[in-house]
C-alpha positions in Angstrom: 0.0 0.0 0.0 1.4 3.7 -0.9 -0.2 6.6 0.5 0.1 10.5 -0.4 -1.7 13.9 0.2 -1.2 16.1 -2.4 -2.3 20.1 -2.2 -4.2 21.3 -5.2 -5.3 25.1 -6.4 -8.2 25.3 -7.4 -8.4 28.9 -8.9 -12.3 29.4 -9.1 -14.8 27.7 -9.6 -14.7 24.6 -12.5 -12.3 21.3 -13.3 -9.1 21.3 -12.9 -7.6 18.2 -14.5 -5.5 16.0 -11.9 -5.2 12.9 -13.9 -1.3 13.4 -14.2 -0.8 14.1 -10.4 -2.5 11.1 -9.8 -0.7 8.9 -12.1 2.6 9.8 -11.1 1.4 9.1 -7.4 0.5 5.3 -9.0 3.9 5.2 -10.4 5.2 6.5 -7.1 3.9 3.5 -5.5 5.5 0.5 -7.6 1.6 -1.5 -7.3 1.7 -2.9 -10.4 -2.2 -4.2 -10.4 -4.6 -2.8 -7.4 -6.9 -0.2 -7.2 -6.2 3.9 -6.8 -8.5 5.8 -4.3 -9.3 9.5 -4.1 -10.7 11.7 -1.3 -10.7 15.0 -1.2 -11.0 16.4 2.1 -13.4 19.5 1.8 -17.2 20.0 1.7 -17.4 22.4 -1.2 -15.4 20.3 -3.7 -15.6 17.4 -5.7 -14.0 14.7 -7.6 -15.2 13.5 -10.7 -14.3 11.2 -14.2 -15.2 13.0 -17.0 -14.4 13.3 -20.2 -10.9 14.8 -21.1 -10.9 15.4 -24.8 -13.0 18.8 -25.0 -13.5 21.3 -22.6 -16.8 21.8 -23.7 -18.3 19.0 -21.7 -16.9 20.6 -18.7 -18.3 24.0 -19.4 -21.4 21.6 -20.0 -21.3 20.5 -16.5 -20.8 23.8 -15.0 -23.7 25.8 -16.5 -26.0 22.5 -15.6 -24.6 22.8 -11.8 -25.7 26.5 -11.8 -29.2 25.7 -13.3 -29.8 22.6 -11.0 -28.3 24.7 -7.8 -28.1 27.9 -8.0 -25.9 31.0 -6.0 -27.9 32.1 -3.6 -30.9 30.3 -3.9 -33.4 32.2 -0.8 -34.3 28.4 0.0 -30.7 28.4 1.6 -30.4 29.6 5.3 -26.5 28.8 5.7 -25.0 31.8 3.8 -22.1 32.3 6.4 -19.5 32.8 3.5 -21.4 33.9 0.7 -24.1 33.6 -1.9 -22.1 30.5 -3.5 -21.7 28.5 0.1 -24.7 26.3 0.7 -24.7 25.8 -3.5 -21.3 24.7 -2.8 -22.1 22.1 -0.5 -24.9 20.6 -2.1 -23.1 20.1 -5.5 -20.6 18.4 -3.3 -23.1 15.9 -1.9 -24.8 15.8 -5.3 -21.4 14.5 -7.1 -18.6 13.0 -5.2 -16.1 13.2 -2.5 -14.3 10.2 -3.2 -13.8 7.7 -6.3 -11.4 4.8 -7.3 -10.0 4.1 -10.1 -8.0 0.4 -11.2 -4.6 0.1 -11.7 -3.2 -2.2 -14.2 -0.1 -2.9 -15.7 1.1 0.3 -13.0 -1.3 2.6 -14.1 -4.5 4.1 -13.9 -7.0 2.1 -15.6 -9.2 5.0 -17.1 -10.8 4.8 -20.8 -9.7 6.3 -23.7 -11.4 9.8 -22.7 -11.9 9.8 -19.2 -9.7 12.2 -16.5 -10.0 12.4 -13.0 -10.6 16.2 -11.9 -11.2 18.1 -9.3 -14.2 20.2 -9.2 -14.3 23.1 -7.6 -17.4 24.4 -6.5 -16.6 28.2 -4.7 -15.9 31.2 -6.8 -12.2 32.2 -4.9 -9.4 30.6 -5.3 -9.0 27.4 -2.9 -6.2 25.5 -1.5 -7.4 21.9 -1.8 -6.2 18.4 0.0 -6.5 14.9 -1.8 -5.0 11.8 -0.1 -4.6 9.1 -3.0 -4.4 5.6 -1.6 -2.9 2.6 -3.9 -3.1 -0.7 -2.7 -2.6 -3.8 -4.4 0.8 -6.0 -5.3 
């Protein structure tokens, strides 16, 4: 088993692509065949597989986000750091906070068009935290 935390910036709100951090953590750790998990370690970001060939998709995602939960909704009560707080959170609970990934042949498993990114959910710049565990042999 091979664990890491690695510290991500996140400048505003969207993806930010981690795939390559992640795979060099997977190298890092010599498992050959195994599995790769993720967990970010905030409640207003999230971690997602997507599609990495066009940014579009992402943009896609985004603008759905804002339509299904919107800034500042007056349904929200928690507002203690803004308009885009309590939409934060749910999109959080509504995608993920961890995922896993295969590892084979030493390295991440994904399909021809998928990434691993991190989604950040506030509008200002965030320092975020990801431990990436790799077990297997």
């Amino acid at each position: 088993m091979h664990q890491q935390t690695l510290e991500i910036t996140a400048p505003r709100r969207g993806t930010r692509e981690i795939t390559a951090d992640v795979a060099a953590v997977v190298h890092e750790s010599g498992i050959d065949i195994g599995l790769c998990h993720l967990f970010v370690h905030h409640t207003s970001a999230s971690l997602i597989i997507c599609e990495n060939a066009d940014p579009l998709v992402r943009e896609d995602l985004e603008r759905f986000a804002q339509r299904l939960v919107p800034d500042g909704d007056p349904m929200f009560k928690h507002r203690q750091e803004g308009a885009d707080d309590m939409a934060a959170h749910v999109r959080t609970v509504l995608t993920q906070s961890a995922l896993s990934v295969p590892v084979a042949g030493g390295r991440l498993a994904l399909g021809t068009w998928q990434g691993v990114f991190l989604w950040e959910h506030r509008y200002i710049a965030q320092r975020r935290r990801i431990t990436i565990s790799v077990i297997g042999e």
